[in-house]
Structure formats: structure tokens, C-alpha cells
C-alpha positions as CSV (number, residue, x, y, z in Angstrom):
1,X,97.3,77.2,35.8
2,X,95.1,79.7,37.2
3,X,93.3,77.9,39.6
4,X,96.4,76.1,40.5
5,X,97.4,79.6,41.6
6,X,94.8,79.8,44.2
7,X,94.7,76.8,45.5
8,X,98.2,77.2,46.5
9,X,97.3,80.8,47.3
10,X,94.8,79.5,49.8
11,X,96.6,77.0,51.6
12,X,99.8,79.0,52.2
13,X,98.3,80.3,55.2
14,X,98.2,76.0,56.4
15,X,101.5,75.7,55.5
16,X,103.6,78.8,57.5
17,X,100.9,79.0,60.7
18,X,101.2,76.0,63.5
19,X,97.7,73.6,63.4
20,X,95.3,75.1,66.1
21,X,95.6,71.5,68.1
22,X,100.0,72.4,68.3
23,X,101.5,74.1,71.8
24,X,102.7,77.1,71.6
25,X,106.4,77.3,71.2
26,X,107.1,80.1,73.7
27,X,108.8,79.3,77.0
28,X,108.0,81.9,79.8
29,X,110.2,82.6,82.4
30,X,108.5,85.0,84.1
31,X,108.6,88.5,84.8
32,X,111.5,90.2,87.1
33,X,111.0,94.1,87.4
34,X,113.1,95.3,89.6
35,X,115.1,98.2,90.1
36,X,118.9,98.2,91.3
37,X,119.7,99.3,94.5
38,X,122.0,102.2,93.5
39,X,119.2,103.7,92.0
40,X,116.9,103.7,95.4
41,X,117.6,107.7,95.8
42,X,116.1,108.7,92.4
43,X,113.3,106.3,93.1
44,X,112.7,107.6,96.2
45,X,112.9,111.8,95.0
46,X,110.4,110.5,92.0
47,X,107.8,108.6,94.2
48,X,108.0,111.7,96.0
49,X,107.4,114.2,93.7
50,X,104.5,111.8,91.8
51,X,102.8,111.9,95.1
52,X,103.4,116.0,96.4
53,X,102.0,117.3,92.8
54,X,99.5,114.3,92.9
55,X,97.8,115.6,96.4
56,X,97.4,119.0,94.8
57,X,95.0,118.2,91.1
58,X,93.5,120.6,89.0
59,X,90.0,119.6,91.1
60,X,91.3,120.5,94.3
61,X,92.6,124.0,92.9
62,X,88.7,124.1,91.1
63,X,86.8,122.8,94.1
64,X,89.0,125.9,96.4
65,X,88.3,128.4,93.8
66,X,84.1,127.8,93.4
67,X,83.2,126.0,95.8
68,X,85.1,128.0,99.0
69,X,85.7,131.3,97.5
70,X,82.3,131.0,95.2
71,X,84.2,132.5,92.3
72,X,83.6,131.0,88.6
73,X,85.5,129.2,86.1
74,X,86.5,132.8,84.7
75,X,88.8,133.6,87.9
76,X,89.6,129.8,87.7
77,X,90.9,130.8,83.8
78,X,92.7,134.0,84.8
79,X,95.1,131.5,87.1
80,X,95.5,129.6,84.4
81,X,96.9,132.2,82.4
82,X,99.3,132.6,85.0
83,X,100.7,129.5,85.1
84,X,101.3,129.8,81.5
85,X,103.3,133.0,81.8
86,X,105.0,131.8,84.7
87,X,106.4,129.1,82.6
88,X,107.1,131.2,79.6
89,X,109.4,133.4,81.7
90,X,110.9,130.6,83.7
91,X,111.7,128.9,80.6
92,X,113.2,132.1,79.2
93,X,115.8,132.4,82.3
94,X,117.1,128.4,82.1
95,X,117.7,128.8,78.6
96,X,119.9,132.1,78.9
97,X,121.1,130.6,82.5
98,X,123.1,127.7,80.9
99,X,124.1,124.7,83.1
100,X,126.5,127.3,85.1
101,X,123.6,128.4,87.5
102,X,121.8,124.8,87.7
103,X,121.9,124.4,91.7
104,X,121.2,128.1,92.6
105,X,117.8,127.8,89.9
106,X,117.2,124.5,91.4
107,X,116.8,125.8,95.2
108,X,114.9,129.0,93.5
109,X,112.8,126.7,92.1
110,X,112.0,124.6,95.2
111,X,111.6,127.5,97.2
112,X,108.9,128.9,94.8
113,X,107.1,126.2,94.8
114,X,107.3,125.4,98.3
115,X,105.9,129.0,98.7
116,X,102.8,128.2,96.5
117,X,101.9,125.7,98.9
118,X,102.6,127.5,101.4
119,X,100.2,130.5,100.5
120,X,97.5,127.7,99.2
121,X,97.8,126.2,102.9
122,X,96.5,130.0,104.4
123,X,93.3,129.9,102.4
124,X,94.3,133.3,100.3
125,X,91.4,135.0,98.3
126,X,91.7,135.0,94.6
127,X,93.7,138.3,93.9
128,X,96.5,136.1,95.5
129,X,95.3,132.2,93.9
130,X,96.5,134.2,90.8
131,X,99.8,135.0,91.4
132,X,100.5,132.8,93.8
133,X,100.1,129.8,91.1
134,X,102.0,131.9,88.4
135,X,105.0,131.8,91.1
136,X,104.5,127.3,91.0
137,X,104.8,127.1,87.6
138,X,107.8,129.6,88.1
139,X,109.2,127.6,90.4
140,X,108.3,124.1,88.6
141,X,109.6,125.0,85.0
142,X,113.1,126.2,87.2
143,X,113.4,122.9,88.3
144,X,112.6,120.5,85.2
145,X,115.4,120.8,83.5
146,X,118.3,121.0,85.9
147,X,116.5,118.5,87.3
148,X,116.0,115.9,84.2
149,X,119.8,116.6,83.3
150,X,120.8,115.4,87.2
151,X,119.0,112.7,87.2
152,X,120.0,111.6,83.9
153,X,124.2,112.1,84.6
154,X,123.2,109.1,87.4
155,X,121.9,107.1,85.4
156,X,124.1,104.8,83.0
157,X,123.4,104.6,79.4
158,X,122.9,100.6,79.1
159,X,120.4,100.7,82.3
160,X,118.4,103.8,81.4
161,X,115.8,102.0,79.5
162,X,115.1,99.6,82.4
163,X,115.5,102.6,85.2
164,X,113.4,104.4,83.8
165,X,110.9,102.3,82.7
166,X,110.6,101.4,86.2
167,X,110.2,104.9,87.2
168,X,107.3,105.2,85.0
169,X,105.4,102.4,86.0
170,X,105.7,103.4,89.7
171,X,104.7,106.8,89.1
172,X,101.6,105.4,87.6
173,X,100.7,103.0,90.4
174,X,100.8,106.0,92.8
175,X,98.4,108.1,90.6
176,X,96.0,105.1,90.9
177,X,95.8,106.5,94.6
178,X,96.6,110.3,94.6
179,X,93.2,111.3,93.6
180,X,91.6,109.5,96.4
181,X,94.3,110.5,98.9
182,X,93.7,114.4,98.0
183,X,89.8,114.2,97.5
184,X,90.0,112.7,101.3
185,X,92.2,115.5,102.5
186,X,89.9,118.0,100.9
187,X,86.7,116.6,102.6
188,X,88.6,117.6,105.6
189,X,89.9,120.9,105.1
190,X,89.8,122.0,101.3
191,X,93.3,123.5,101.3
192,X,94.9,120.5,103.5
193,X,96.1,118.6,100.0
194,X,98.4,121.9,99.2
195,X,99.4,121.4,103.2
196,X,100.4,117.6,102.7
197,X,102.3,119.0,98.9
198,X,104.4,121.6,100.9
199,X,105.7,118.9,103.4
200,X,106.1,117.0,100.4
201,X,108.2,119.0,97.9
202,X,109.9,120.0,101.4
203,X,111.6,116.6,101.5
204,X,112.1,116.1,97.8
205,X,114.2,119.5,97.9
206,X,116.3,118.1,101.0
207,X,116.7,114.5,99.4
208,X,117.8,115.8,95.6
209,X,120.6,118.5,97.8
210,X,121.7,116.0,99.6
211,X,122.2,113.7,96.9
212,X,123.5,116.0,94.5
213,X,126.3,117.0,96.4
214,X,127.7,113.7,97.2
């Protein structure tokens, strides 16, 4: 009895799997990815905004810090401290602010981080690097949410998954080429990737107002 166990034990795999010799039964017809044409607006502000924080990388910031001011990772560190307070305190305001002050913290936001580039762009010294990248993640951390919470009112329930998997998928295809855009940039001038972010982050601010109050 025992060995008739096994045996069947054994060749239960034969009996449930297909023979190796059998086709496949899976019919493929192929892959659409697409995104709707109502949606080309938020496409367009996240393409955008991928690329403007994509031309301005943690190297670019490093490479301006030691390698044009020839400060070390220490002053490097102390910005980075920076940023995290900036985005303690910005996330202190939004979550006192409430949804009531959304737009005016939005254009604060933009503002502030279009500032950042703007003193990045003039080659500052480090006493301002510091605070000048505590004022971006001020700015940024402003932005996120009210941000998030407009682009999510646009977006319908039942096509969310597919919007914004495509989103996701296109903001990685443009980080396959940010690095080498802003590596190229900084060959030419270190501080022209913050230059080619401010333009940048300039139009993203116009496109999201003028969508947002249609």
C-alpha cells in the first residue's frame, strides 16, 4: 500500500503539468500601453518635473561643492542637513495648512524652488549652497502634497491604475537619460544643470496653474 503511495505520489506531477512536446495554451495579443488623451496635461507636468529634478543629481550638487568650491564631504553633509530641516518644517506648515491654502503653498513652493535654482545658476559659495538647498526642499515638500491630491482629483478611480502606471514607466525611461544629459551640461559649465532645472520647474509651475484653474 505504501509503495502504491509513491508511485502515485510521483507521477502526479505527469498527470496535472502539459507533456514538454504540447504548445503552450496562451494566446498573446500583444501589448497596448497607452495613455488617454485627456490625461496628456498631467503627462506632460510629470515628464517635466522627472526631467527638471533629473538635470540637477546629487553628483552635480557633489561635483559643485568639491570639485569647484574644493570643499569636502563635511560641507557637502552640513547641506544635507538642511534639506532635512527644510522638509521637516515644510511638512509641519501643510499639515496645519489644511487643503484651504493649497494654491497659495503651491506657488510658494514653486517659487522656492525656482529660487534654488536660481542661486545654484550664480555659482554661490558654500555659506549660501546651505541654505539655499534648505529653501528647495522647502519649496519641494510645499508642493508634494497639494500637488499629489490635484493630480489625483483628475484622475478617475477605474483608470488610475493604468494612468498611473503609465506615468511610472515614463518617468523611468527619462531617468535612463537624465544622468547623461546633466553630466554633459556640467562638462560645460558645472552649475548649467541647475540653469536647464530653473527653466524647467519654470514651465511645470505655468503648465500645473494653468491647468488647475480650468
Amino acid at each position: 500500500m505504501l509503495r502504491s503511495f509513491f508511485s502515485l505520489y510521483n507521477n502526479l506531477p505527469h498527470k496535472i503539468l502539459p507533456p514538454l512536446n504540447k504548445e503552450e495554451r496562451i494566446e498573446s495579443t500583444g501589448l497596448v500601453f497607452r495613455i488617454d488623451r485627456e490625461f496628456k496635461h498631467i503627462l506632460l507636468i510629470e515628464a517635466l518635473t522627472t526631467l527638471a529634478w533629473g538635470l540637477a543629481p546629487s553628483i552635480v550638487f557633489l561635483n559643485y561643492v568639491i570639485n569647484v568650491l574644493g570643499k569636502t564631504l563635511f560641507e557637502a553633509m552640513l547641506a544635507e542637513v538642511s534639506v532635512s530641516l527644510g522638509g521637516l518644517i515644510a511638512t509641519y506648515i501643510t499639515e496645519r495648512a489644511g487643503k484651504k491654502y493649497a494654491k497659495k503653498l503651491m506657488v510658494i513652493g514653486f517659487a522656492l524652488i525656482a529660487l534654488w535654482a536660481f542661486i545654484m545658476l550664480l555659482q554661490p559659495p558654500i555659506i549660501i549652497v546651505i541654505p539655499a538647498y534648505f529653501v528647495m526642499k522647502l519649496g519641494d515638500t510645499l508642493v508634494f502634497p497639494y500637488y499629489r491630491s490635484w493630480l489625483f482629483s483628475k484622475i478617475p478611480k477605474d483608470k488610475a491604475p493604468t494612468v498611473f502606471a503609465a506615468l511610472s514607466s515614463y518617468d523611468k525611461v527619462i531617468n535612463l537619460f537624465t544622468p547623461l544629459i546633466a553630466s554633459f551640461l556640467a562638462t560645460i559649465q558645472p552649475v548649467l544643470p541647475y540653469g536647464a532645472s530653473l527653466i524647467l520647474f519654470i514651465i511645470v509651475a505655468l503648465v500645473i496653474f494653468t491647468v488647475y484653474n480650468k
